[in-house]
C-alpha positions as a Markdown table, in Angstrom:
| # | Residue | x | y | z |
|---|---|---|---|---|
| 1 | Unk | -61.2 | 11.3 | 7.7 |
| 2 | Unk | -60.3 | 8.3 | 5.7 |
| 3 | Unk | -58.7 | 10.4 | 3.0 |
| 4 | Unk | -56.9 | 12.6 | 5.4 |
| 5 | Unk | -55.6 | 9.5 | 7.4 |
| 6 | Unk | -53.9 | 8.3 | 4.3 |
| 7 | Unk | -52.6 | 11.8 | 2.7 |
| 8 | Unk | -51.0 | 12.4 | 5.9 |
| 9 | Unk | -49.6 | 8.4 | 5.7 |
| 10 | Unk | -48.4 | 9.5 | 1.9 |
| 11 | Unk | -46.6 | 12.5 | 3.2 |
| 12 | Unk | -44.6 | 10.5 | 6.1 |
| 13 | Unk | -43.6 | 8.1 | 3.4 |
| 14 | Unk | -42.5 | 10.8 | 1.2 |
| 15 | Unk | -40.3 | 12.3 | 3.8 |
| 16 | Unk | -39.2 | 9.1 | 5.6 |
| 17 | Unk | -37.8 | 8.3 | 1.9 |
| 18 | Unk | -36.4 | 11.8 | 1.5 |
| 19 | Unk | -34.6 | 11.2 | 4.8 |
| 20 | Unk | -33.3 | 7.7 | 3.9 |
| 21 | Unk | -32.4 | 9.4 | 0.3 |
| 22 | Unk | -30.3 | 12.4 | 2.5 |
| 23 | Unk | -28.4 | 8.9 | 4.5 |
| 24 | Unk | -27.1 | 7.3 | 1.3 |
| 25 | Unk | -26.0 | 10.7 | 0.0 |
| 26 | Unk | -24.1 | 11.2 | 3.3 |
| 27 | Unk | -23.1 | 7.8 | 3.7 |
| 28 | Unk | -21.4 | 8.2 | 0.3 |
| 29 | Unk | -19.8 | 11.6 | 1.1 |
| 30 | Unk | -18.8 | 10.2 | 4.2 |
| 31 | Unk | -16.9 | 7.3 | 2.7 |
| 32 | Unk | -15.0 | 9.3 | 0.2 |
| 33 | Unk | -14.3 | 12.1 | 3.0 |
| 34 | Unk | -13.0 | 8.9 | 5.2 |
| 35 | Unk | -10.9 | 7.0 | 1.7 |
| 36 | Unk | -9.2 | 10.5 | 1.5 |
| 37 | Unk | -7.6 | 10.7 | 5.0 |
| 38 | Unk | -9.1 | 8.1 | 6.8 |
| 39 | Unk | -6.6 | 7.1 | 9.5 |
| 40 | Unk | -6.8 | 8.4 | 12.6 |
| 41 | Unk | -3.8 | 8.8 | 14.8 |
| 42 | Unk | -5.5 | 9.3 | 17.5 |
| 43 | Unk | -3.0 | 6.5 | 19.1 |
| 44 | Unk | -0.1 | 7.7 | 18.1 |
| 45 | Unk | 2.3 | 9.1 | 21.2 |
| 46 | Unk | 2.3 | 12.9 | 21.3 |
| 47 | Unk | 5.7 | 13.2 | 21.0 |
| 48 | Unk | 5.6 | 12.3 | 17.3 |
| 49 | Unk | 2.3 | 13.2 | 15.8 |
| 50 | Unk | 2.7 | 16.2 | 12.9 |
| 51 | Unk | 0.0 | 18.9 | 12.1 |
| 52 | Unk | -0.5 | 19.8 | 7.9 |
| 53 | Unk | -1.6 | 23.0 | 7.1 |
| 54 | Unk | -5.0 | 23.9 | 6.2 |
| 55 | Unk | -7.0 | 23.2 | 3.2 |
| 56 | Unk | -7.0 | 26.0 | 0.9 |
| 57 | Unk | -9.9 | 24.7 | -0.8 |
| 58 | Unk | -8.2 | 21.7 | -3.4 |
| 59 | Unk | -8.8 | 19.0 | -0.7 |
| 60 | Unk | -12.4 | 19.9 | -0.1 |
| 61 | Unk | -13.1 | 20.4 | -4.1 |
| 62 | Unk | -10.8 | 17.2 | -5.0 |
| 63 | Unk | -13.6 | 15.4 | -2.4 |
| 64 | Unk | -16.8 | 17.1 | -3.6 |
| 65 | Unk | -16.0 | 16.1 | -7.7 |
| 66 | Unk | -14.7 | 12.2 | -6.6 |
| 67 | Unk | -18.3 | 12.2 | -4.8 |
| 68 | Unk | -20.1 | 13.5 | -7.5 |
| 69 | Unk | -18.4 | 11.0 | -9.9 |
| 70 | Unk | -19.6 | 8.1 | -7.8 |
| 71 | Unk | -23.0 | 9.1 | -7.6 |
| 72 | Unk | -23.5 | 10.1 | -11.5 |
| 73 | Unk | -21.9 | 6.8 | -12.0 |
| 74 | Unk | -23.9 | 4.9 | -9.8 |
| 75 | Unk | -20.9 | 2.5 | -9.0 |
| 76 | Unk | -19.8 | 0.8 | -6.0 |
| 77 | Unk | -16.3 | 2.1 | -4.4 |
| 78 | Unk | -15.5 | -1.0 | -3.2 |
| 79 | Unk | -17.1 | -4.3 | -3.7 |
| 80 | Unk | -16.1 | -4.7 | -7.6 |
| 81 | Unk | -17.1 | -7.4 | -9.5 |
| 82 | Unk | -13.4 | -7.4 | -11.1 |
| 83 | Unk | -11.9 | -7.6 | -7.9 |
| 84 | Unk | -13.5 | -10.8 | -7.0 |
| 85 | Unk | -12.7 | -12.3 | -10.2 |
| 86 | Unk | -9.4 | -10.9 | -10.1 |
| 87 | Unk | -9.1 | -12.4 | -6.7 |
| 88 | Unk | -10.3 | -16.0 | -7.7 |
| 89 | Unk | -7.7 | -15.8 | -10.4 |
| 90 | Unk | -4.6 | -14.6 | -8.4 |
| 91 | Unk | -4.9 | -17.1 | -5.6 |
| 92 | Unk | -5.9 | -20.3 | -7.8 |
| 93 | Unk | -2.4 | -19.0 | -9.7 |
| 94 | Unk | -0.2 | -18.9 | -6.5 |
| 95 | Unk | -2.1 | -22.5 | -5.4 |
| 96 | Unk | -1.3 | -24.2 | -8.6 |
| 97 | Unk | 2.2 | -22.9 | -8.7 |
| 98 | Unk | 2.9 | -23.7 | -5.4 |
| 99 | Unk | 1.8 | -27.3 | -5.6 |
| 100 | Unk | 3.5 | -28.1 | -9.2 |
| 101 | Unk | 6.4 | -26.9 | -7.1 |
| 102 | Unk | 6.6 | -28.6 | -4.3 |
| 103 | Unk | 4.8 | -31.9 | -5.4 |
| 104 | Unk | 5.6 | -31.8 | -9.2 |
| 105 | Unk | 9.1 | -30.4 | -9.8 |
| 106 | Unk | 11.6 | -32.9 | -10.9 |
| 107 | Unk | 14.6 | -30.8 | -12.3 |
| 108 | Unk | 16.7 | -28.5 | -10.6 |
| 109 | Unk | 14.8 | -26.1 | -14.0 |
| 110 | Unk | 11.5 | -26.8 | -13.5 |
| 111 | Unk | 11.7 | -25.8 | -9.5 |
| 112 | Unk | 13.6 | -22.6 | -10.9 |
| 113 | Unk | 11.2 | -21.5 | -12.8 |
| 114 | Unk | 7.8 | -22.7 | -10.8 |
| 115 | Unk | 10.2 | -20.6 | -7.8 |
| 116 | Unk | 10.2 | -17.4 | -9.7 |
| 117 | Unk | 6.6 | -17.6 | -11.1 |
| 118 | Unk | 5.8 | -18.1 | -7.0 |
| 119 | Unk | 7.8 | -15.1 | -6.2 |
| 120 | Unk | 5.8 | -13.4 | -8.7 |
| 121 | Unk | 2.2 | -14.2 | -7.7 |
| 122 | Unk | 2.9 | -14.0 | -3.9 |
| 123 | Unk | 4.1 | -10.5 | -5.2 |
| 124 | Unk | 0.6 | -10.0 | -6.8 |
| 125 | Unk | -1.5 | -11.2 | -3.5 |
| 126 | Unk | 0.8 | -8.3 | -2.0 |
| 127 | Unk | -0.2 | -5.9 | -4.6 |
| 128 | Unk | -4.0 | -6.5 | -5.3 |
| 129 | Unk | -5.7 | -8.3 | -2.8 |
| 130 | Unk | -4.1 | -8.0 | 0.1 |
| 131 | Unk | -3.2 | -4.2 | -0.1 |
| 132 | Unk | -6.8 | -3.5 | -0.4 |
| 133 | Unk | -8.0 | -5.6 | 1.9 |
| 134 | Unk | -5.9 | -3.4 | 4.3 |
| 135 | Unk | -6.6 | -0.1 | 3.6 |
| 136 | Unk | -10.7 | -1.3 | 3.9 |
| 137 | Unk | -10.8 | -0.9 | -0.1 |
| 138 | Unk | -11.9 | -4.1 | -1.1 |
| 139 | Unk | -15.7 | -4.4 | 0.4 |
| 140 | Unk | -18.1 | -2.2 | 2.5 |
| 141 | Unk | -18.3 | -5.1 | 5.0 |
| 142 | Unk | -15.0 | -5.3 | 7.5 |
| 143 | Unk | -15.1 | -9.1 | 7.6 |
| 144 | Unk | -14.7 | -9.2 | 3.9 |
| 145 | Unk | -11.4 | -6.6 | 4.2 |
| 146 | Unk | -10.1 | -8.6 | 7.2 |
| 147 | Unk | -10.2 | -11.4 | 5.7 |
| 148 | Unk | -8.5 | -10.2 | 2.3 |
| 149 | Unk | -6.1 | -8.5 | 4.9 |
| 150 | Unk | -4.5 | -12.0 | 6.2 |
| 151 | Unk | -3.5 | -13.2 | 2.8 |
| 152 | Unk | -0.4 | -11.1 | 3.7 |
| 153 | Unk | -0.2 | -13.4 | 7.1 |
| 154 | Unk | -0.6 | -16.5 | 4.5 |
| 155 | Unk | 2.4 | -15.2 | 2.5 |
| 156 | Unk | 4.9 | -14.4 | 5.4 |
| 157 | Unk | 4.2 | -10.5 | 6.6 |
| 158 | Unk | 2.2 | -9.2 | 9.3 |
| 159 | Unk | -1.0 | -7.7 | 8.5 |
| 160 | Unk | -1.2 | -6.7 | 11.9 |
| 161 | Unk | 2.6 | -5.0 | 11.7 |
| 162 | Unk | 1.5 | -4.0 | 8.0 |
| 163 | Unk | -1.4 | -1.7 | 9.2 |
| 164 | Unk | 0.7 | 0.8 | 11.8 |
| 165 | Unk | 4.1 | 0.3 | 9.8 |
| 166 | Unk | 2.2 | 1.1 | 6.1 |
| 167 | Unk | -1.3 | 2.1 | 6.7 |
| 168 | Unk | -0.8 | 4.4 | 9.4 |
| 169 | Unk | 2.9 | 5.9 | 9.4 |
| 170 | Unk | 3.5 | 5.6 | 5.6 |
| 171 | Unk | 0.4 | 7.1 | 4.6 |
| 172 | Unk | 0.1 | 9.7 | 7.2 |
| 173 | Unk | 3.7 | 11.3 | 7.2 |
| 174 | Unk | 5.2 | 10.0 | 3.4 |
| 175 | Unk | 8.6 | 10.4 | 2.7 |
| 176 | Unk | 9.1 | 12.3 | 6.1 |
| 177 | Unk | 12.2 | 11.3 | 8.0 |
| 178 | Unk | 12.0 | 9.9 | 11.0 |
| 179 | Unk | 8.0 | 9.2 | 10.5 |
| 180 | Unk | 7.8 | 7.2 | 7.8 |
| 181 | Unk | 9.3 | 4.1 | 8.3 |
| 182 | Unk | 8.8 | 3.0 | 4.8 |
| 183 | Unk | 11.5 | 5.3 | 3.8 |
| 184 | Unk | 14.2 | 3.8 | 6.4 |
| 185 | Unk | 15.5 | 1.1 | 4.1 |
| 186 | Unk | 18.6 | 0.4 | 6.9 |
| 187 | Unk | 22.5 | 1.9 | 7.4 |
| 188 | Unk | 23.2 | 0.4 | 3.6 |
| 189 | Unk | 20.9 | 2.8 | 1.9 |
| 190 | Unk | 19.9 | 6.4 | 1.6 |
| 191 | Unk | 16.8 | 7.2 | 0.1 |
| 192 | Unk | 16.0 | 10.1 | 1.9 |
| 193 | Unk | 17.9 | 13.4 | 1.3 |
| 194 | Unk | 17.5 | 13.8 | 5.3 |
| 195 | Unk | 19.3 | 10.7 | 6.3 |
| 196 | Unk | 22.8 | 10.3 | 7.0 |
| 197 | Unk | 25.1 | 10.2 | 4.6 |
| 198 | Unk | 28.3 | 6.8 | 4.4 |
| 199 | Unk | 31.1 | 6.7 | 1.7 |
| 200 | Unk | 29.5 | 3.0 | 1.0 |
| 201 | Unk | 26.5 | 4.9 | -0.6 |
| 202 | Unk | 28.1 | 6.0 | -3.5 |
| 203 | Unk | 27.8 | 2.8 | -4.6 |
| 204 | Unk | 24.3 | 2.2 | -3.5 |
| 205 | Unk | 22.6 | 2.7 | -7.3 |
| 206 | Unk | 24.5 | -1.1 | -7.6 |
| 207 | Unk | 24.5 | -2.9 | -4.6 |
| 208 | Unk | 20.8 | -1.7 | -3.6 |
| 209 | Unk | 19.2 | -3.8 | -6.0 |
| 210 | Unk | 20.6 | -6.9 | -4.9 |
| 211 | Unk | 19.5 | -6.3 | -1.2 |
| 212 | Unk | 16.4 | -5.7 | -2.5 |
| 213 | Unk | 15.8 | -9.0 | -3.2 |
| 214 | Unk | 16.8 | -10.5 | 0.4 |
| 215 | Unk | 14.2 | -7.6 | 2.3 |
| 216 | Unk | 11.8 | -10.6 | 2.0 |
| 217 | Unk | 13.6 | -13.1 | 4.2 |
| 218 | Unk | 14.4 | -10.3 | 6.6 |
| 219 | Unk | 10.9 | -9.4 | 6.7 |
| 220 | Unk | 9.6 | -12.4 | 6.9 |
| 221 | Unk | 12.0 | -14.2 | 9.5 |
| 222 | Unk | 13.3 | -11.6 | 11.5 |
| 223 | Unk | 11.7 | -7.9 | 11.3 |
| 224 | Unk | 7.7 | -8.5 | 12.3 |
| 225 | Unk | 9.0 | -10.6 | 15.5 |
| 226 | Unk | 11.6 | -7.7 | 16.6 |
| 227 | Unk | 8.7 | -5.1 | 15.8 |
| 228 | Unk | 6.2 | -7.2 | 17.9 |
| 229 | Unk | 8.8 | -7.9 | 20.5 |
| 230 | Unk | 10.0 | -4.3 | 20.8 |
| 231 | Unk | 6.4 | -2.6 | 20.8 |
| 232 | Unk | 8.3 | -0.6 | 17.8 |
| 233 | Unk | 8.6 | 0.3 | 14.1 |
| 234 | Unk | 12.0 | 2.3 | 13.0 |
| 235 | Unk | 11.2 | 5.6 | 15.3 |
| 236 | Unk | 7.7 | 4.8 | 15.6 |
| 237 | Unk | 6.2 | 3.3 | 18.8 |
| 238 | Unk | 2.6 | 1.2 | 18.6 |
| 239 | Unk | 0.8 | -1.0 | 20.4 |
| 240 | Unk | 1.8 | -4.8 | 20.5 |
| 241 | Unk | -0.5 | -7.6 | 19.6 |
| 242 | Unk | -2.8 | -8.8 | 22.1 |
| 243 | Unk | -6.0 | -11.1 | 22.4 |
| 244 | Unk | -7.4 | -12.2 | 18.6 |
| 245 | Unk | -4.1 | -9.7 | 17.0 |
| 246 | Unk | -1.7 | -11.9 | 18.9 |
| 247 | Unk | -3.3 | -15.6 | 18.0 |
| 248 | Unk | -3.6 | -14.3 | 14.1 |
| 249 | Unk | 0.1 | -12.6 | 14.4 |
| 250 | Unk | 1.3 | -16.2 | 15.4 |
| 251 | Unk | -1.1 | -18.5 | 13.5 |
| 252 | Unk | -0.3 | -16.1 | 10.5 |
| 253 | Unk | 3.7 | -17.0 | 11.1 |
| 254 | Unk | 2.8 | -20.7 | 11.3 |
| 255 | Unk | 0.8 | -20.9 | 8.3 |
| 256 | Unk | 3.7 | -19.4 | 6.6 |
| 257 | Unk | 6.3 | -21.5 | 8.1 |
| 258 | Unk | 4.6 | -24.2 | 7.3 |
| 259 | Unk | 4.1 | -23.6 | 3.7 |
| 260 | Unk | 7.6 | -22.3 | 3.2 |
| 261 | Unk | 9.8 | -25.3 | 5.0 |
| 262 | Unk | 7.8 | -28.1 | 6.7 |
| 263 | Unk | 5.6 | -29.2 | 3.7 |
| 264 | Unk | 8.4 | -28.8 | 1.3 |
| 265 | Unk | 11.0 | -30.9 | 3.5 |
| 266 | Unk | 8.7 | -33.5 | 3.5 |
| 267 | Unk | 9.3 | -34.0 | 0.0 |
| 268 | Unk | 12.9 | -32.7 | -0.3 |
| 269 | Unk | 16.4 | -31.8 | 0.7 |
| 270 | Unk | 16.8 | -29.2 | 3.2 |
| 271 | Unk | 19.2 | -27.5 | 0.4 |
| 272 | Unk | 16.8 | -27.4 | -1.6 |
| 273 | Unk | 14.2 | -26.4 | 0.2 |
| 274 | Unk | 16.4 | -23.2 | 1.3 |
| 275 | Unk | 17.5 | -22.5 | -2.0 |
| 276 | Unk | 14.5 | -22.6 | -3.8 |
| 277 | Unk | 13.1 | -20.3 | -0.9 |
| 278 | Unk | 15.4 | -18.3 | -1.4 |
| 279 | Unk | 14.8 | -17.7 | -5.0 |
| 280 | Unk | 11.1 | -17.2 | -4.6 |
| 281 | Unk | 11.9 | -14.2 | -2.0 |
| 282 | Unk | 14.5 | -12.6 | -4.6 |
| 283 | Unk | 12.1 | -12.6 | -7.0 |
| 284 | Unk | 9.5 | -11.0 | -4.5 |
| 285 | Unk | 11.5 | -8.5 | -2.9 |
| 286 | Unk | 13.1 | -7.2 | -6.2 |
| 287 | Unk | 9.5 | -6.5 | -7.6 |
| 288 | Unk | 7.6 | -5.0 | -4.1 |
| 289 | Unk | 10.7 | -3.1 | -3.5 |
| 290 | Unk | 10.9 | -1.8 | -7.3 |
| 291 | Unk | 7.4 | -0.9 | -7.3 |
| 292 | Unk | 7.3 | 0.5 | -3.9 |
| 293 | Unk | 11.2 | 2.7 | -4.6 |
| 294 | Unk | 9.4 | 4.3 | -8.1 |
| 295 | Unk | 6.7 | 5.7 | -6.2 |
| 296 | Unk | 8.8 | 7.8 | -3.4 |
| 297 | Unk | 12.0 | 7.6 | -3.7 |
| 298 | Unk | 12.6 | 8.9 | -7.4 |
| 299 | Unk | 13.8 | 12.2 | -8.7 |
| 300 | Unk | 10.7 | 14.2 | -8.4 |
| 301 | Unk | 9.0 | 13.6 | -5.4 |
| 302 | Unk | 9.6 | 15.6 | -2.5 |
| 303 | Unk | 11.0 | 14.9 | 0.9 |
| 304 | Unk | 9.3 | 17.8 | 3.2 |
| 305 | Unk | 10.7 | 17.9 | 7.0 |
| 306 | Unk | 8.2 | 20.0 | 9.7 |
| 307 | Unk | 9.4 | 23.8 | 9.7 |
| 308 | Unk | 12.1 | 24.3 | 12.5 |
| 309 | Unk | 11.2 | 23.6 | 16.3 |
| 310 | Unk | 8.1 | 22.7 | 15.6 |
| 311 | Unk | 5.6 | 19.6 | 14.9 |
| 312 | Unk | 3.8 | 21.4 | 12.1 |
| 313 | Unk | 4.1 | 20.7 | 7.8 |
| 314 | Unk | 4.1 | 23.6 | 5.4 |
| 315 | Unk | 0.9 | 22.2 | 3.1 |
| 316 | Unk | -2.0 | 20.6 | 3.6 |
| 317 | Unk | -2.3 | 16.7 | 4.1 |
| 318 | Unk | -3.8 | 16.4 | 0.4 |
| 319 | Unk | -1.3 | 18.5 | -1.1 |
| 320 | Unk | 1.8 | 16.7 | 0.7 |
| 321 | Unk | 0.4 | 13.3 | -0.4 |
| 322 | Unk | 0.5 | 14.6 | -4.5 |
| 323 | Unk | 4.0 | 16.6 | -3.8 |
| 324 | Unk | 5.9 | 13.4 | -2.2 |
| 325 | Unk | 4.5 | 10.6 | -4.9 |
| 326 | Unk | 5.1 | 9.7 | -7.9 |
| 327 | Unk | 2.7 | 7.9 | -10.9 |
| 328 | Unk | 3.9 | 5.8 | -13.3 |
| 329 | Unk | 2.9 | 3.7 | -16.6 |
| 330 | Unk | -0.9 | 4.9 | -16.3 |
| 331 | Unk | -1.7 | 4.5 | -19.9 |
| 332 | Unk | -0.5 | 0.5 | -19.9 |
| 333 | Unk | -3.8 | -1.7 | -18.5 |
| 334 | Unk | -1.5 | -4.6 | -18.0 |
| 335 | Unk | 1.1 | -3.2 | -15.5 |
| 336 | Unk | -2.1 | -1.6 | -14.1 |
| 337 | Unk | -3.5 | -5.3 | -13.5 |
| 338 | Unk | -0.9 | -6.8 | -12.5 |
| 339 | Unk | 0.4 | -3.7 | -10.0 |
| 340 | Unk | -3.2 | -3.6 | -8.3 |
| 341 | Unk | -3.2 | -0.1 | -9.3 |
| 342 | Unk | 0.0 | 1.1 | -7.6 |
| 343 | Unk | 1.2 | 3.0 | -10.6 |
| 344 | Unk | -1.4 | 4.7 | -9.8 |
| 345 | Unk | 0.5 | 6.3 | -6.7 |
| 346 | Unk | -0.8 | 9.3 | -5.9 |
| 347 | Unk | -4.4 | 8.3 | -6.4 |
| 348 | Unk | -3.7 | 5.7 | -3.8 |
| 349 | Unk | -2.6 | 8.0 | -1.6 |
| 350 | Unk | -5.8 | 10.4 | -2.1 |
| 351 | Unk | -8.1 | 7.4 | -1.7 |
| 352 | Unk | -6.9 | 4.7 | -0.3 |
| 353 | Unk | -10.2 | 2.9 | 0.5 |
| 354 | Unk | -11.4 | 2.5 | -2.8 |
| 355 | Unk | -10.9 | 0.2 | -4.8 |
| 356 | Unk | -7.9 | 0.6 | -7.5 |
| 357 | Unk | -10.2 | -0.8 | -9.9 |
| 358 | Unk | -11.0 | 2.8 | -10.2 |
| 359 | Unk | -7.7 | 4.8 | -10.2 |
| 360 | Unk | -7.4 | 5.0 | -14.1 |
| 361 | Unk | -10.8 | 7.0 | -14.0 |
| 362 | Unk | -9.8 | 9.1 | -10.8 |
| 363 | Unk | -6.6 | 9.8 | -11.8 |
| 364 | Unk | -8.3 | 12.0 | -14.3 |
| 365 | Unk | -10.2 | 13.9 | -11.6 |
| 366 | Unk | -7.0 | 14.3 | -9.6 |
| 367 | Unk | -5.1 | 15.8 | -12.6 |
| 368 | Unk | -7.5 | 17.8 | -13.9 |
| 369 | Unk | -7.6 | 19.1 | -10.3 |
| 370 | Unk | -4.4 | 19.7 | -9.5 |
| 371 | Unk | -3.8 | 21.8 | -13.0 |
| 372 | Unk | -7.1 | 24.3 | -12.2 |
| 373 | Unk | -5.0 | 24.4 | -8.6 |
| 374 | Unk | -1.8 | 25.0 | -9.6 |
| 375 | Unk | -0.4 | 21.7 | -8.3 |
| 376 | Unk | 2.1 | 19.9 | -10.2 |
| 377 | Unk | 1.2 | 16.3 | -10.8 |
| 378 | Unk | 3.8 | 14.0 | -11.3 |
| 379 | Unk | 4.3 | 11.2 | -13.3 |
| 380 | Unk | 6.9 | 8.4 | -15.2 |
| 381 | Unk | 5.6 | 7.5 | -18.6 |
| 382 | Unk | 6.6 | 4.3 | -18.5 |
| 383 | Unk | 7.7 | 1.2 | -15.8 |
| 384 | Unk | 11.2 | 1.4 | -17.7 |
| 385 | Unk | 11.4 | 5.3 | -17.1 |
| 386 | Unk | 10.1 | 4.8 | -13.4 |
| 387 | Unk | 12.9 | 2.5 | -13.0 |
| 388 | Unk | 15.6 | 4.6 | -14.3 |
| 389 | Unk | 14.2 | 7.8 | -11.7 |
| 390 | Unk | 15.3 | 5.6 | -8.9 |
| 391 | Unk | 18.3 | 4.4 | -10.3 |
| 392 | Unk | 19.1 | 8.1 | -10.9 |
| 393 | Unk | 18.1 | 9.1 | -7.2 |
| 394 | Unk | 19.6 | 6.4 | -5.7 |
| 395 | Unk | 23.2 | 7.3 | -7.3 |
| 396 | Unk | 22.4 | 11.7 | -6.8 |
| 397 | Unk | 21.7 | 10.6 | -3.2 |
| 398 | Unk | 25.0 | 8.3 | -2.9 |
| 399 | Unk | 27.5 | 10.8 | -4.4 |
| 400 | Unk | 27.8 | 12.9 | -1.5 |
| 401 | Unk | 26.1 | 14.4 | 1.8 |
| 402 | Unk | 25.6 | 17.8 | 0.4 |
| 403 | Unk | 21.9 | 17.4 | -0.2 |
| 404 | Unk | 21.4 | 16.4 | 3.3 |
C-alpha cells in the first residue's frame, strides 16, 4: 500500500510538472503572440477603428520561429542585463551633464556645448529607456515598465499622451492618414502622399529641418496640454487623464518645468536660461525627428489608405507594419546603441515588447521570413543614406500635388 501510495504521489508530481512545463511554454507563446500586436483598441470610438486583412500564414509562421528562438535560446525577452546597465549609464550621463551645466558652466562655450550634449542624452532616455518602458519591453513586471515609462514625464513629454498618440495610433494604423497622428507633422509639411498639398512645400526638403528642431518646445510647452485639454490627438479622440494619469500628467509637467527654468534661474539670466533651453531642444528635436522621419516617411515605405467606402486594409496587420517601415544602419552596433534599436524599424514594429537588445538577432528571423514569403524587406545601408531618403521624399512630396 505503501509503495502504491507513493507511485501514485510520483505520478502526480510528474504531471503537475508537465502541466507547469505546458504554462511556461504558453506563457512564452503568449508573450510573443501579445509583443507582435499587442494593443488592443478596444477603446478606440467606432467611427475610426480599421480592420487588416487576414493572415495568410507569414504572421503566424513569423510568431511560431521568434518563439522557438527564445526558447532554444533560453533568454529573457525583456529584463536584459544590458538594458540595466545601459540604463544606469544613460541617466548618470544626462545627470552629470545637466548639473556641469547648470552649476558648473562659466562661458557662454562651455554652456553651448554641455546644452547640446543635454539635448543629446535626453534624446537617448527617449530612444532606449523610455521607449521600452512604454511599449512593456523593458521587464516582465509592469511597475518596472511604468516606471522606465515616466522618464519621458522627467524630460518634458507625456507618457500618458505618448501611449495613445505613439503606442496605440502609430503602431496600429502606420503611415495611414488621418489615423496615425505621427504622420501629421502640421500645415508646414507633407509627409504623407495623402495630405494636402501648399506651394510653400516645394521648399519643405529646406525649411523642414529647421522646424524640426523647435517640435520639442511645441511638445513640450504647448501640444500635451491642448491634447489633455481637448480629449484629442490630430483626428484621434482618447480618453483624458483622470485619478493617478492626471496627478503623474501634472507632477510629470512640474518636474520638467522645474528642471528646465526654475533651478536654472536660480543661478542665471532669464536669457540665458531661455537660450540655452532652447538649444538643448534643437538638438533634441533634430535627432528624434531625424530618426523618427527615416523610418516612415522615406522613399520606400508605403502609405496604404482603407479600400474605398470602407473601414477595411488590403493586407494583414504584420504585412502592413513591414510594407510601411523602413530599417536602416543594421550592420553599425554603435548607431544601434545609441538609437535603442530604432534602426531596427520594422522589428520594432513586429515586436514591440521585447526588448531591442534583441532586434539585430530578430531582424534575421524577419528577413529570412519575409524572402521565403515573398515580402520585400526594406532597408537604408547606412544613417547617411537613411538621411538622404527623407531628404529625397520630402522634396518628391513638395514639388507638386500630383501624387496626392
Amino acid at each position: 500500500t505503501k509503495q502504491l501510495t507513493r507511485l501514485v504521489s510520483a505520478i502526480g508530481s510528474v504531471v503537475s510538472l508537465v502541466h507547469t512545463l505546458q504554462k511556461v511554454s504558453m506563457t512564452q507563446t503568449q508573450d510573443t503572440r501579445e509583443s507582435l500586436e499587442y494593443q488592443t483598441i478596444a477603446d478606440l470610438e467606432p467611427g475610426r477603428k480599421l480592420r487588416f486583412g487576414k493572415d495568410d500564414g507569414f504572421q503566424s509562421e513569423l510568431r511560431r520561429r521568434v518563439d522557438a528562438y527564445f526558447q532554444r535560446t533560453q533568454l529573457s525577452q525583456r529584463d536584459c542585463p544590458q538594458m540595466y546597465l545601459k540604463t544606469a549609464i544613460i541617466l548618470v550621463a544626462f545627470a552629470t551633464t545637466y548639473c556641469l551645466l547648470v552649476f558648473v558652466a562659466q562661458t557662454w562655450w562651455q554652456a553651448l556645448s554641455l546644452a547640446v550634449l543635454l539635448g543629446l542624452e535626453t534624446a537617448a532616455i527617449g530612444f532606449n529607456i523610455q521607449h521600452d518602458g512604454g511599449h512593456q519591453g523593458y521587464s516582465n513586471h509592469s511597475w518596472v515598465n511604468q516606471a522606465m515609462s515616466l522618464t519621458l514625464d522627467l524630460i518634458g513629454g507625456s507618457s500618458y499622451v505618448w501611449h495613445w498618440k505613439h503606442g496605440v495610433f502609430h503602431h496600429m494604423y502606420t503611415n495611414v492618414s488621418h489615423y496615425d497622428a505621427d504622420v501629421e507633422v502640421g500645415i508646414l509639411g507633407r509627409v504623407s502622399p495623402h495630405q494636402p498639398w501648399l506651394p510653400i512645400h516645394r521648399w519643405q526638403h529646406i525649411y523642414l529641418w529647421a522646424l524640426y528642431g523647435l517640435m520639442p518646445i511645441k511638445w513640450q510647452l504647448y501640444d500635451d496640454f491642448h491634447d489633455v485639454i481637448s480629449g484629442r490627438i490630430g483626428a484621434q479622440t482618447f480618453p483624458r487623464p483622470q485619478g493617478w494619469d492626471l496627478v503623474r500628467f501634472l507632477l510629470g509637467k512640474g518636474i520638467f518645468l522645474t528642471l528646465a527654468f526654475a533651478l536654472p534661474l536660480l543661478r542665471h539670466p532669464l536669457g540665458g536660461v531661455l537660450v540655452f533651453y532652447g538649444v538643448m531642444a534643437i538638438a533634441l528635436g533634430i535627432v528624434l525627428s531625424t530618426v523618427f522621419q527615416m523610418a516612415h516617411c522615406v522613399e520606400g515605405a508605403e502609405f496604404p489608405q482603407p479600400l474605398p467606402n470602407t473601414s477595411c486594409m488590403e493586407d494583414a496587420w504584420a504585412i502592413h507594419q513591414i510594407a510601411t517601415t523602413v530599417n536602416f544602419s543594421r550592420n553599425n552596433p554603435v548607431i544601434t546603441w545609441l538609437l535603442g534599436g530604432l534602426n531596427y524599424q520594422v522589428e520594432h514594429h513586429l515586436f514591440p515588447r521585447i526588448c531591442h537588445i534583441h532586434y539585430p538577432e530578430l531582424a534575421k528571423i524577419v528577413e529570412s521570413t519575409c524572402q521565403e514569403f515573398g515580402i520585400t524587406y526594406r532597408e537604408h545601408p547606412s544613417f547617411i543614406g537613411g538621411v538622404v531618403a527623407h531628404g529625397r521624399w520630402l522634396q518628391r512630396l513638395g514639388a507638386s500635388s500630383v501624387m496626392g
